[in-house]
BAKOLNU-440133 format. One record per residue (C-alpha): residue number from 1; residue in three letters; x, y, z. Coordinates in Angstrom, 2 decimals, padded with zeros to 5 digits. Each point is the difference from the previous one (the first is absolute). Layout:
# BAKOLNU-440133
{r NUM,"ALA",{X,Y,Z}}
...
END
This chain:
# BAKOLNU-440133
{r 1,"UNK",{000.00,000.00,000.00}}
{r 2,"UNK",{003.11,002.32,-000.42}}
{r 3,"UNK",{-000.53,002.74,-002.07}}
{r 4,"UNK",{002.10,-000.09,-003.30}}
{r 5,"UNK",{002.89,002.06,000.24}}
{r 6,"UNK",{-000.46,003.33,-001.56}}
{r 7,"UNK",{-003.85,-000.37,000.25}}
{r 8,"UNK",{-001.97,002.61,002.02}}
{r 9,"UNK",{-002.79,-002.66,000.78}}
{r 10,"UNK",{-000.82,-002.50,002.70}}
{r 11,"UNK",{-001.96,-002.98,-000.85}}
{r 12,"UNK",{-003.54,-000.23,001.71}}
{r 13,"UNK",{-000.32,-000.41,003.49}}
{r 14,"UNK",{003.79,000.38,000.43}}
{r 15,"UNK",{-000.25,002.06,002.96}}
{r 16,"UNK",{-003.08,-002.12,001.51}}
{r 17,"UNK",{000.26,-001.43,003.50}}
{r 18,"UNK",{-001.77,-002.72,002.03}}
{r 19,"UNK",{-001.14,003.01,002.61}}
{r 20,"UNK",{-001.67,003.12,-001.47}}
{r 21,"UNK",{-000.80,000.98,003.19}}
{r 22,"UNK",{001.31,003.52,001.06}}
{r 23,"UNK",{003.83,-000.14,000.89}}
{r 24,"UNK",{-000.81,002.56,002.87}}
{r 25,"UNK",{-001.76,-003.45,001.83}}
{r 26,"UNK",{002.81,-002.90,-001.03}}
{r 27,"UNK",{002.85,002.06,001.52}}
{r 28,"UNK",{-002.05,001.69,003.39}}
{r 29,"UNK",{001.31,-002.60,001.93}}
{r 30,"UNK",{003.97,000.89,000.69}}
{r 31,"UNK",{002.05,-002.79,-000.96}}
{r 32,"UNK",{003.81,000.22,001.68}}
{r 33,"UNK",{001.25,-003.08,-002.04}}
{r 34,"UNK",{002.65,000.10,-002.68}}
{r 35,"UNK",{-001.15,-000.71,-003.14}}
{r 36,"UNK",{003.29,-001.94,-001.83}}
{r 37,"UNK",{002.52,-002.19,002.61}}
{r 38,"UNK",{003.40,001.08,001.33}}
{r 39,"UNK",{002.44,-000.67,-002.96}}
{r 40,"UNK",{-002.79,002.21,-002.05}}
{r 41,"UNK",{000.44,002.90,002.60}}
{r 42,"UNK",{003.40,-000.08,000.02}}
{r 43,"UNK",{000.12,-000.37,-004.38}}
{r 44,"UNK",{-002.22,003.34,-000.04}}
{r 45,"UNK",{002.43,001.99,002.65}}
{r 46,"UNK",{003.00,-001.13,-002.00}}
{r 47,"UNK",{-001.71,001.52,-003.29}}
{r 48,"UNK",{-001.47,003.21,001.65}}
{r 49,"UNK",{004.29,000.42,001.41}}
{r 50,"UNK",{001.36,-000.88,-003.54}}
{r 51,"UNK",{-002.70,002.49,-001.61}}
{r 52,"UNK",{000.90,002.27,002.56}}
{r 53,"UNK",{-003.45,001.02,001.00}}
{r 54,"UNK",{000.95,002.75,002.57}}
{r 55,"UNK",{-001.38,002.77,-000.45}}
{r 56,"UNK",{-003.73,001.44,000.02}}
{r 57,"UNK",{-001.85,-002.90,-000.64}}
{r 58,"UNK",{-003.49,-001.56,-000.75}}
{r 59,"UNK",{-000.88,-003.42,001.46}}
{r 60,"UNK",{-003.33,-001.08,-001.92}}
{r 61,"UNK",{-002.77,-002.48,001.21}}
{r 62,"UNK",{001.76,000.26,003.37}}
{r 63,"UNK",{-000.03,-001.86,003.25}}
{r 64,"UNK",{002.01,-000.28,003.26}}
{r 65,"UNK",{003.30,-000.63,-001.34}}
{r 66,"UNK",{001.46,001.33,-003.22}}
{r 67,"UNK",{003.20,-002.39,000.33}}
{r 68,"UNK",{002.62,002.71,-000.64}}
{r 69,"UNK",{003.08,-001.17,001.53}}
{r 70,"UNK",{001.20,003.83,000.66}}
{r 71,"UNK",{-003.52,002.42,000.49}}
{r 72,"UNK",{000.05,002.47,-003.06}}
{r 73,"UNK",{000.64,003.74,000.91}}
{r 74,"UNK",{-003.88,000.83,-000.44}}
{r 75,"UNK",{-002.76,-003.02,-000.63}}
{r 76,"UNK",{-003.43,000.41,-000.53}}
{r 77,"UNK",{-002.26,-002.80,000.29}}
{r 78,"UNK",{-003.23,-000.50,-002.09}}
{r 79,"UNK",{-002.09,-003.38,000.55}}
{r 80,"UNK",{-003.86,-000.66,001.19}}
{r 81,"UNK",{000.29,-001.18,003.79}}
{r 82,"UNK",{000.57,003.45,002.35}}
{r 83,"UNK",{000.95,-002.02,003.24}}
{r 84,"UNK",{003.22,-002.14,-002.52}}
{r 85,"UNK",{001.34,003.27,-001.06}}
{r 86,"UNK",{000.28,001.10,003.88}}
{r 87,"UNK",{001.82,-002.75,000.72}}
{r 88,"UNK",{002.38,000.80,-002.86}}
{r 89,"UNK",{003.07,001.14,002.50}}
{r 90,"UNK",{001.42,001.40,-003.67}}
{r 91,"UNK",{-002.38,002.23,-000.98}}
{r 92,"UNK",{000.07,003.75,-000.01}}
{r 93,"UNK",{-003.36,000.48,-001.57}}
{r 94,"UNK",{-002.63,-002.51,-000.51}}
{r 95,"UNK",{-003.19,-000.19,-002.33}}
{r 96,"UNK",{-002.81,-001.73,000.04}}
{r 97,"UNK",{-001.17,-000.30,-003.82}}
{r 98,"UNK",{-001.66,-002.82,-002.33}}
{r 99,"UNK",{001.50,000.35,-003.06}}
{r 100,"UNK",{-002.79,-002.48,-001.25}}
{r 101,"UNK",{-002.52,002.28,000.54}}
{r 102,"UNK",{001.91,003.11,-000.65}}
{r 103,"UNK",{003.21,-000.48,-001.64}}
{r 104,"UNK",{001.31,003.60,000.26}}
{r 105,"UNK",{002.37,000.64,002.39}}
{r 106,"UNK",{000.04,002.95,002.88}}
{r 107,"UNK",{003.41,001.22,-000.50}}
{r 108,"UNK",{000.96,003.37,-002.28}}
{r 109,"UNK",{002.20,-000.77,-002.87}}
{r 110,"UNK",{003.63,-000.83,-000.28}}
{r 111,"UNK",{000.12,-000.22,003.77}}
{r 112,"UNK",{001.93,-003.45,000.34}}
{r 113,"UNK",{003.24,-001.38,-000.85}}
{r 114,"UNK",{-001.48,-003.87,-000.30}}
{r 115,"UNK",{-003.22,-001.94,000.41}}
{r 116,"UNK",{000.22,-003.67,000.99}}
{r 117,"UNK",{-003.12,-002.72,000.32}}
{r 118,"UNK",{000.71,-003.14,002.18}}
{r 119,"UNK",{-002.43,-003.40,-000.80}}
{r 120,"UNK",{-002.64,002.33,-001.10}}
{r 121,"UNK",{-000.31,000.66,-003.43}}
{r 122,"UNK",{-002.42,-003.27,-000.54}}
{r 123,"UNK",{-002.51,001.84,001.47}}
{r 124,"UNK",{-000.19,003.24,-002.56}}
{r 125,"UNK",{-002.90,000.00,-001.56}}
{r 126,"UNK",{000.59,003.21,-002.14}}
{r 127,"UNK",{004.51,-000.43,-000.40}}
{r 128,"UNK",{000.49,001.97,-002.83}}
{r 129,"UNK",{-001.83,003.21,001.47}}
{r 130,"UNK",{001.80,-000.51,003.38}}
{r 131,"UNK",{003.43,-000.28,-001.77}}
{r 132,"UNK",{-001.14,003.02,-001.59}}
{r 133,"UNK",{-000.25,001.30,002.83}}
{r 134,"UNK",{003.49,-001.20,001.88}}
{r 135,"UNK",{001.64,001.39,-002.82}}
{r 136,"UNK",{-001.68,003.53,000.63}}
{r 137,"UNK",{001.06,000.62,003.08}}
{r 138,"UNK",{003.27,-001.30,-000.80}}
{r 139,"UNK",{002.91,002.35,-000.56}}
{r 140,"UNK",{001.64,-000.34,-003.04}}
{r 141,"UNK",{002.27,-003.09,-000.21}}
{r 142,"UNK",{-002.01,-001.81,003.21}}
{r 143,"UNK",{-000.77,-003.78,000.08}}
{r 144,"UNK",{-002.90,-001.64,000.60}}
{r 145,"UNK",{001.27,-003.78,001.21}}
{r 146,"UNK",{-002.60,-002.76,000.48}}
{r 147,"UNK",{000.82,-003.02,001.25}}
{r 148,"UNK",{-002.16,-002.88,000.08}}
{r 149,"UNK",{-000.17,-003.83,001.29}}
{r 150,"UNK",{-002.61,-002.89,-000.89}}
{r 151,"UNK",{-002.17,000.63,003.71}}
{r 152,"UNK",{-003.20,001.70,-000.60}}
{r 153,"UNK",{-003.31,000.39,001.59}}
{r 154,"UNK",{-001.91,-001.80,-002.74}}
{r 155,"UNK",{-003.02,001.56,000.48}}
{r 156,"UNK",{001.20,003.51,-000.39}}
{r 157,"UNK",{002.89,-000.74,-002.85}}
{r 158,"UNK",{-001.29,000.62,-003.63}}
{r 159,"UNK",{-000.59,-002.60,-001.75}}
{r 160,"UNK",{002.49,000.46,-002.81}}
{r 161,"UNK",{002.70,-000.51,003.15}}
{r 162,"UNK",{-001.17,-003.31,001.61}}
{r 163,"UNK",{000.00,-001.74,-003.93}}
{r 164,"UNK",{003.22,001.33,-000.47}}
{r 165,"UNK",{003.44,-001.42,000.05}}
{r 166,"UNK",{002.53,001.62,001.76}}
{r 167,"UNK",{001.77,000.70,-002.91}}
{r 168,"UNK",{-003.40,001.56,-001.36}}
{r 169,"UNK",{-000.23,002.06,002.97}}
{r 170,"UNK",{003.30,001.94,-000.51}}
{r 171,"UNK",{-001.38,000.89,-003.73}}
{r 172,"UNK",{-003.22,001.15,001.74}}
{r 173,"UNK",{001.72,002.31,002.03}}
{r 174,"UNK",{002.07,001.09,-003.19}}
{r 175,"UNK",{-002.53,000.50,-001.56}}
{r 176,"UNK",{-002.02,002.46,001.86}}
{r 177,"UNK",{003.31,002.31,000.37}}
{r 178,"UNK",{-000.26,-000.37,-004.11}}
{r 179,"UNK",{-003.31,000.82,-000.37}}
{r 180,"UNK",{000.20,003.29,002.47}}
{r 181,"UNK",{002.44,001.40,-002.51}}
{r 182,"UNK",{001.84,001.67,002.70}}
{r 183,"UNK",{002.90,-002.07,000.70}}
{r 184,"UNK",{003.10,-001.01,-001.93}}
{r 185,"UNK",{001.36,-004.27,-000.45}}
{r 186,"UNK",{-001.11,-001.95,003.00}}
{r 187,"UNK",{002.54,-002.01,001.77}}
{r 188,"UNK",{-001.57,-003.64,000.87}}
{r 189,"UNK",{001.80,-001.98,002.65}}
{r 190,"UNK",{-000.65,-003.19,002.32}}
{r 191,"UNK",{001.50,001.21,003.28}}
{r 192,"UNK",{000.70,-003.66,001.39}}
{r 193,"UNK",{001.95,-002.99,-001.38}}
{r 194,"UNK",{-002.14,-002.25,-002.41}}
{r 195,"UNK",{000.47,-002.58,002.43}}
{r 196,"UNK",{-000.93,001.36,002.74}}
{r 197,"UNK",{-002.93,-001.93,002.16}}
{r 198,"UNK",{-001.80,002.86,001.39}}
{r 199,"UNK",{-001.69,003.29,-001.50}}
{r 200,"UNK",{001.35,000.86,-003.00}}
{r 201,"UNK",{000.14,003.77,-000.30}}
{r 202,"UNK",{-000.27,001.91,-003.48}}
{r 203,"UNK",{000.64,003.50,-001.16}}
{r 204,"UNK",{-001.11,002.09,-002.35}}
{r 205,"UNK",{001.36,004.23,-000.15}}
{r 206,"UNK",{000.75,002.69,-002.40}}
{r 207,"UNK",{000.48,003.69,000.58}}
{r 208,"UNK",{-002.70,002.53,-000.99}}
{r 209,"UNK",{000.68,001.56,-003.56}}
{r 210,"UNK",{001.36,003.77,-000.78}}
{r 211,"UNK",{-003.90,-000.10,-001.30}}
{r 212,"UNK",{-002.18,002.02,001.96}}
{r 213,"UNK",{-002.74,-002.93,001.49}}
{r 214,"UNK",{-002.95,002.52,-000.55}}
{r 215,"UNK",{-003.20,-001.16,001.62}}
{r 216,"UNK",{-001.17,-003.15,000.22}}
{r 217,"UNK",{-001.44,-002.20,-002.94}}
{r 218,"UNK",{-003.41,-001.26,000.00}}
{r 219,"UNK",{-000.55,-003.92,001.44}}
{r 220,"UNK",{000.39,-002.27,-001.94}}
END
């Protein structure tokens, strides 16, 4: 169910999920778990140190923990659960946004260095507006870094994502930086060894374009 490459189309139903149901009610109850096991943690710190994400940055779909190894100079946190993001030790600002439902985000432009998403972007329902978005209040030559493993709450995960392989998933990703038209060559990565027995852990960045992002485009 991937779209083709260079296409600007999903395939019907591609962002359908088992539960319909408001997001506001799946994620009212906190949940202080982690969502991908130890070696995945530690894989996402080691990327966010060799990126270098330091500075003023974003943390998207956010929960307790943002699993920097070194806290950034300035992090915001955006995710859906008000009582996770206070537990978030890390965070300097927090924001409590559904990006489903509204998938603008409450920030002025070119106000952030880099934007990461952590194990969360199975659960977009409208991606390619909400990378829009990242990249807008991105300053020029940010990074918007998702990482990814194969744990999902099925019920809330788009359909396109629990059919897919994992290999699939990484194009998906790559795919809805393409199809914003505001970033340059994504950078696709697994994070642990092939062989490795637990998590695996995927990522998927690029840096926003010179291009100015411009408002959103329509759903679609």
């Amino acid at each position: 169910m991937t779209a083709p490459e260079g296409d600007d189309r999903f395939p019907l139903h591609f962002f359908a999920r088992a539960d319909e149901e408001d997001d506001d009610v799946f994620y009212a109850t906190p949940r202080l778990v982690t969502h991908i096991d130890d070696d995945a943690i530690v894989a996402v710190g080691q990327l966010y140190e060799e990126l270098r994400i330091d500075g003023d940055v974003l943390d998207l779909m956010s929960s307790w923990v943002s699993h920097f190894r070194t806290t950034p100079r300035h992090l915001r946190v955006l995710g859906m659960n008000a009582y996770e993001l206070g537990a978030n030790t890390a965070a300097d600002e927090r924001m409590v946004h559904d990006l489903n439902a509204d998938p603008s985000i409450p920030l002025p432009a070119e106000c952030i260095d880099d934007a990461v998403c952590c194990a969360s972007v199975d659960y977009l329902t409208r991606p390619v507006e909400v990378f829009r978005e990242v990249a807008r209040v991105l300053r020029p030559g940010g990074r918007f870094v998702c990482t990814f493993s194969n744990r999902v709450f099925a019920t809330k995960a788009i359909r396109a994502w629990l059919f897919a392989s994992e290999d699939e998933r990484c194009r998906i990703v790559a795919s809805y930086f393409r199809q914003s038209q505001t970033y340059g060559s994504c950078t696709v990565a697994r994070r642990t060894p092939p062989g490795h027995s637990g998590d695996p852990l995927y990522a998927v960045w690029a840096t926003r374009s010179s291009n100015d992002p411009g408002p959103s485009p329509a759903r679609h």
